[in-house]
N, C-alpha and C positions, 0 to 999 in steps of 0.2 A: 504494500500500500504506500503510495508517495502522498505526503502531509505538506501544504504549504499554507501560506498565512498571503493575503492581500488587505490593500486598504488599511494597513495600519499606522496606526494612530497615537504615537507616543503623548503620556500629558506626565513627566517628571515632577513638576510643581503640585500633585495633587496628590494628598494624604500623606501621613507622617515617612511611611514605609518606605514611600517613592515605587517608584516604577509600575506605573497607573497607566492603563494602554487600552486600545480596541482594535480589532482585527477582524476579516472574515477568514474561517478553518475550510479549505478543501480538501478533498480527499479522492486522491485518483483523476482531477478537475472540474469535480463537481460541489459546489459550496454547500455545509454542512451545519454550518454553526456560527453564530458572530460569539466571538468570544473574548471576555474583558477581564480585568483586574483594577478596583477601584483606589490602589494603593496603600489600605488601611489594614495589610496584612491578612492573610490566609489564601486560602483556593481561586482558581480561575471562574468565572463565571461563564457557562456556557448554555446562551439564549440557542437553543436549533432553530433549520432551517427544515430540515429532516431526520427529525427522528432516529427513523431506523438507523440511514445510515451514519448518526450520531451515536447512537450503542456499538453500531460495529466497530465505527474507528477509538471507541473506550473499550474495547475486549480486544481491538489489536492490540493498542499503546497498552493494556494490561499484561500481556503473554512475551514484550520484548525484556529483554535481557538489559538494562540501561544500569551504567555502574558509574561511579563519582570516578574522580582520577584519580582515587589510590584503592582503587577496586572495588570496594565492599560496592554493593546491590542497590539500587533504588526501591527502597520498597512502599512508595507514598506517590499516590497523586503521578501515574507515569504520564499522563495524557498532558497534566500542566509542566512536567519536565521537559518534554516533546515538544510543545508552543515554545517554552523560553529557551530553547534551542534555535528555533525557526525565528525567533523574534530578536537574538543574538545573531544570525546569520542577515539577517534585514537592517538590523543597526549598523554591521559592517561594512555589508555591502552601497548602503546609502554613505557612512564615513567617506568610503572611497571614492565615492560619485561626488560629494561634494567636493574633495583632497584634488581632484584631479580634472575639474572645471577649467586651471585656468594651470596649470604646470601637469609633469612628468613626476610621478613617484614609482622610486626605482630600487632593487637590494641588490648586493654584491653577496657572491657567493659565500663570501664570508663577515656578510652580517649579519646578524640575530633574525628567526624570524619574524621579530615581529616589529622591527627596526629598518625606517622606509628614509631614502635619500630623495632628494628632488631638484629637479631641474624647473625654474621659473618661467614653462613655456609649455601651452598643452601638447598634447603628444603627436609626432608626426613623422615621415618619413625620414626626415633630415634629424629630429631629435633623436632618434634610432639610430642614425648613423654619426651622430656624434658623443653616442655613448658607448657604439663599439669603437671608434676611435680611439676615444678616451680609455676605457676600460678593458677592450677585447672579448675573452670570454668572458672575465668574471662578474659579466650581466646574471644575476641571477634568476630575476623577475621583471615582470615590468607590470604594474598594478593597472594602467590604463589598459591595458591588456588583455590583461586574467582578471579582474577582480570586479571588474564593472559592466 
């Protein structure tokens, strides 16, 4: 089953907890649910669209294997773990869409992933070719690229 989030709606300034947001949940692309968090701490709120296929996609996201990053199990809420995953991928990939509006963000092989260099000029053929120039192979990325 592929899970995505559209329409989403960040509102950070609302409720003590922060991260107060609205989306609509598809599943396979077909929309299933608008679904929120009001920032005041606890559970996702999931208004359906349909039903049925709202139980299915909570007995999939229940039956998947999802572990923190020092392994032990998620055993709470896997469906709200699943959105804030999708809603971590949408905050990123919007960061990079704004980042790279008006310059080149770029990593070398041997910098951190998560550590971007930039060039003051959106991306284009010639900027390409003056960062292998400059750098040869040790282009490692080029985020105008990949990530937007």
């Amino acid at each position: 089953m592929k899970l995505t989030i559209k329409n989403y709606k960040p509102a950070p300034n609302i409720g003590p907890e922060g991260g107060a947001f609205s989306a609509s949940l598809y599943a396979d692309g077909k929309r299933v649910a608008v679904v929120s968090n009001d920032g005041w701490g606890g559970c996702n709120r999931y208004d359906p669209i349909d039903r049925g296929a709202l139980k299915t996609v909570e007995e999939w996201a229940e039956a998947q294997h999802l572990t923190f990053d020092d392994g032990t199990e998620v055993t709470f809420e896997k469906l709200d773990w699943v959105v804030a995953e999708l809603i971590d991928a949408e905050e990123e990939r919007s960061w990079f869409k704004r980042q790279c509006r008006g310059k080149t963000l770029f990593r070398l092989k041997s910098d951190p992933a998560d550590q971007w260099r930039t060039v003051n000029a959106p991306w284009t053929s010639q900027v390409g070719l003056w960062l292998t120039h400059k750098f040869g192979g040790e282009v490692a990325e080029v985020a105008n690229r990949t990530r937007i």
